[in-house]
N, C-alpha and C positions, 0 to 999 in steps of 0.2 A: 865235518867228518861224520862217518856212518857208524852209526851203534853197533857195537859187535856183540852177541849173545853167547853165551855158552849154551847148547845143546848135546845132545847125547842120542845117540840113537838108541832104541829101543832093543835092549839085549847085546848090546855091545859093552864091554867092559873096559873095552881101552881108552884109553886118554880123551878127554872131549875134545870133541871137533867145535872151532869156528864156522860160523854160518854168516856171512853179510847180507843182508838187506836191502835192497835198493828202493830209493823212495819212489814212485812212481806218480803222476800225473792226476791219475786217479786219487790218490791216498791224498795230494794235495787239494783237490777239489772237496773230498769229503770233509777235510778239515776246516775249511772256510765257510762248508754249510752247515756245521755244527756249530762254528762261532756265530754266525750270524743266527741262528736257531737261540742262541743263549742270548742274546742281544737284541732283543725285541722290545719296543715302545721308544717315547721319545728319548734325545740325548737328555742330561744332565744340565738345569737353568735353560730351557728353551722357552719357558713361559715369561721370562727376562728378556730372551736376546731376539725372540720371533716379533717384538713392537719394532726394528728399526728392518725387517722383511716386510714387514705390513706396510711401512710407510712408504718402501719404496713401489709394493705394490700397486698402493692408492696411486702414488704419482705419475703411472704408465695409465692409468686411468681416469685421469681427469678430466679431460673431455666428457659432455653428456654425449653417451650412447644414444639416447630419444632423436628424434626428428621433427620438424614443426619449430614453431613460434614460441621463443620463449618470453614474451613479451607478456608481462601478467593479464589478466582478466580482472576488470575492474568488478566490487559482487554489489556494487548499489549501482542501478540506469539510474544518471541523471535524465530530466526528460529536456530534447533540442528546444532549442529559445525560438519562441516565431519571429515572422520577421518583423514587428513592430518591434519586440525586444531588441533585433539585433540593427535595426535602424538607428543612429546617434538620436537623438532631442536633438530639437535646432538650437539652443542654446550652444551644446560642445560644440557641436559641428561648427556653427558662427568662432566660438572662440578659439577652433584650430585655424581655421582658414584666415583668423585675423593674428595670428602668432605666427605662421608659418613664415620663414626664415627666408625660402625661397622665393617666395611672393614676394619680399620684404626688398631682400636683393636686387630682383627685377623689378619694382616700382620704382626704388632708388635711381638705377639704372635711367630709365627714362623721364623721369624728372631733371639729369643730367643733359638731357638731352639726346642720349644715344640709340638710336635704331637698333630695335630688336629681330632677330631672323622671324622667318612668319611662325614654326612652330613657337618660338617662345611665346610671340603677339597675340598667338592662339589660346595660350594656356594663360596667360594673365586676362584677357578678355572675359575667358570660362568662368576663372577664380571671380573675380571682381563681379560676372552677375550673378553669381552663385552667393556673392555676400550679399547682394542687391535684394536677390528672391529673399533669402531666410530675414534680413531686418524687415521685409514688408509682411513677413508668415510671423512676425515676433511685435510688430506697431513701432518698428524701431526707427523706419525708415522716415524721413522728411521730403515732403512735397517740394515745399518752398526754398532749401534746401538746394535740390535738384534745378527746379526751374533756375535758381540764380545762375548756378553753374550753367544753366545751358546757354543762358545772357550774353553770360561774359561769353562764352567760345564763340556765340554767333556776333560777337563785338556788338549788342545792345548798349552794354553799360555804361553808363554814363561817365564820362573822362572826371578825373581828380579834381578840376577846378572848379566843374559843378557840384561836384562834394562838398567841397570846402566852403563855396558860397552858401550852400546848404545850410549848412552848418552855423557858419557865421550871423545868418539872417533867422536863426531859429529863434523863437519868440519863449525867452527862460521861464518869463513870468507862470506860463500856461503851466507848468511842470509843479510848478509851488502849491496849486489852488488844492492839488492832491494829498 
């Protein structure tokens, strides 16, 4: 409803007149810039309720903005190893190549008797002088040893029953005088 005033005109003495008012557009505008005019600074508890604005601020921003590598910078150079360093000792070396599993597999294999394809035959031929070189680089290796082995494969050796006569006719006494 609209406020009704009493008025009076000026030098009239009869009865006062009603005047209405209409609100206008205007007047409503003004009043909203006066409230907001009174209304100045932050709301009431906003240094309370502005930490759950802030965190979801943070969370639209968590990706690095930066570019590049983020992969740390180590701040001590260690200095590269030479290559004598990074060479095994023939020692390891020897005792991997005599552990290895794979090696292990494929000699088995052919002690069974079974034919190897040629890359296999290739790569245990490799291994095996590879063990050869490092026990002759180490004094590990046996002469005598070898030549036996190559006896028996070239059928030198002498058959079991000259063994045994060997044996049998060996003269004990000689062994005692020690």
């Amino acid at each position: 409803m609209t406020r009704k005033k009493r008025g009076r005109k000026p030098g009239s003495e009869g009865p006062a007149q009603f005047v209405e008012k209409s609100v206008s557009q205007q007047d409503l505008d003004g009043r909203a810039r006066q409230k907001a005019r009174k209304r100045k600074g932050l709301k009431a508890g906003s240094r309370h309720s502005d930490a759950d604005a802030q965190s979801a601020h943070r969370q639209g921003q968590a990706k690095d903005p930066r570019h590049g590598s983020k992969k740390p910078v180590p701040l001590i150079v260690e200095p590269k190893p030479t290559k004598q360093a990074r060479r095994m000792s023939a020692e390891q070396e020897l005792a991997m190549l005599e552990n290895d599993p794979q090696l292990m597999a494929l000699l088995d294999r052919l002690d069974a008797g079974e034919k190897l394809g040629a890359g296999l035959q290739k790569q245990v031929d490799q291994k095996l002088d590879r063990i050869e070189q490092l026990m002759k680089q180490l004094g590990l290796y046996d002469d005598e040893q070898d030549e036996a082995e190559d006896q028996i494969a070239a059928g030198d050796a002498r058959s079991e029953e000259d063994l045994l006569d060997d044996f049998e006719n060996t003269r004990w006494d000689d062994f005692d005088k020690e």
